[in-house]
C-alpha positions in Angstrom: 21.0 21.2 -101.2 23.2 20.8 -104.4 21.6 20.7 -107.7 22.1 17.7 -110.0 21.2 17.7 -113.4 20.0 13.6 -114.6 19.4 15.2 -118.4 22.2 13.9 -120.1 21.2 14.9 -123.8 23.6 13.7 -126.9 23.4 15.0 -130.8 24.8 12.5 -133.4 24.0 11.7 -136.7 23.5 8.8 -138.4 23.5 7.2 -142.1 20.1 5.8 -143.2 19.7 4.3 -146.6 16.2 2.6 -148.2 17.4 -1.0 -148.0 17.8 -1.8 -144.3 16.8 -0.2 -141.3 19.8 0.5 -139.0 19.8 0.9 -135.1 20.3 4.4 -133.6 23.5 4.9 -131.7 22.9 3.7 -128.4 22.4 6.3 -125.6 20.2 6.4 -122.2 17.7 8.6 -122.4 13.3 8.6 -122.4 13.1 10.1 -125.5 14.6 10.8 -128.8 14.4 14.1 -131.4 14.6 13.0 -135.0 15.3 15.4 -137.8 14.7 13.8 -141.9 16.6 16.8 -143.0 16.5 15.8 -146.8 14.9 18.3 -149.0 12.9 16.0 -151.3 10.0 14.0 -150.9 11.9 11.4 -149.2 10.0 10.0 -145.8 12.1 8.7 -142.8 10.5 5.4 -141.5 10.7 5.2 -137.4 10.6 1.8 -135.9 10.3 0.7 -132.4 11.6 -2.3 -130.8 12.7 -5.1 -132.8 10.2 -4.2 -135.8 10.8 -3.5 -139.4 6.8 -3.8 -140.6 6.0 -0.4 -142.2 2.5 -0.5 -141.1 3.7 0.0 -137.0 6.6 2.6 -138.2 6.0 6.3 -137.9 6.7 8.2 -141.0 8.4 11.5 -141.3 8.4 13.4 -143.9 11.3 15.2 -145.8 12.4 18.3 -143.4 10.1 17.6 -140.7 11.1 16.5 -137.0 9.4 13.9 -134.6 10.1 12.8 -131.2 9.8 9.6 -129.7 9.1 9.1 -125.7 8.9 6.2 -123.7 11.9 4.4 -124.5 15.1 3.5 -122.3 17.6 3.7 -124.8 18.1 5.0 -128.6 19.0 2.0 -129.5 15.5 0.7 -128.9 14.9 2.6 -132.3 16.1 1.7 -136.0 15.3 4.0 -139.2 15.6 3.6 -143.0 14.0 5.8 -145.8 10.6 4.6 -147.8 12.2 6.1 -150.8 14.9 7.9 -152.1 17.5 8.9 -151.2 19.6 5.8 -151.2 21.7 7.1 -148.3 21.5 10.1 -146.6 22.2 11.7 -143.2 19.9 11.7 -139.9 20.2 13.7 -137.5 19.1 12.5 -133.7 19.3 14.6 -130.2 18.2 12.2 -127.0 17.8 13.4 -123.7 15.2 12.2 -120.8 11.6 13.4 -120.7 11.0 17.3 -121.5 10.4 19.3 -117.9 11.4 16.3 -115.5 11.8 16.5 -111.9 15.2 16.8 -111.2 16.8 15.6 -108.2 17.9 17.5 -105.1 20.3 15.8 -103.0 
């Protein structure tokens, strides 16, 4: 039986600022790695689906990683810092859920 490998997994980046929340580049995948690589004590808001209230967005703090499952597509998912910086880069990997079954076939 051949092997086939459904874990199509993409890095990108993206520029975030503090103003407005901008969509994640739009990939198919179960869940999304997000990196806030900025060094000071700027926090990364997370928001799911069609949301921008900052009481439903998951925070992540300067340096620190979080992954999102359950979703069907990156683009599901927007971002934009609390604070400073103004702009800066994020840094996103997507691919589907860790340790699927893969499929034989």
């Amino acid at each position: 039986m051949a092997f086939t490998n459904l874990n199509q997994c993409y890095s990108f980046s993206c520029s975030a600022n503090s103003t407005t929340a901008i969509k994640l580049s739009s990939f198919s995948c179960s869940e999304v790695i997000i990196v806030n690589p900025t060094s000071n004590a700027a926090v990364l808001l997370v928001y799911d689906v069609n949301t921008t209230d900052n009481s439903r967005a998951f925070g992540i703090p300067a340096g620190d990683t979080f992954t999102m499952k359950g979703i069907t597509n990156s683009a599901d998912l927007s971002a934009k810092f609390l604070t400073a910086p103004t702009g800066g880069a994020i840094y996103c990997r997507t691919q589907y859920y860790t340790h699927s079954t893969q499929s034989y076939g």
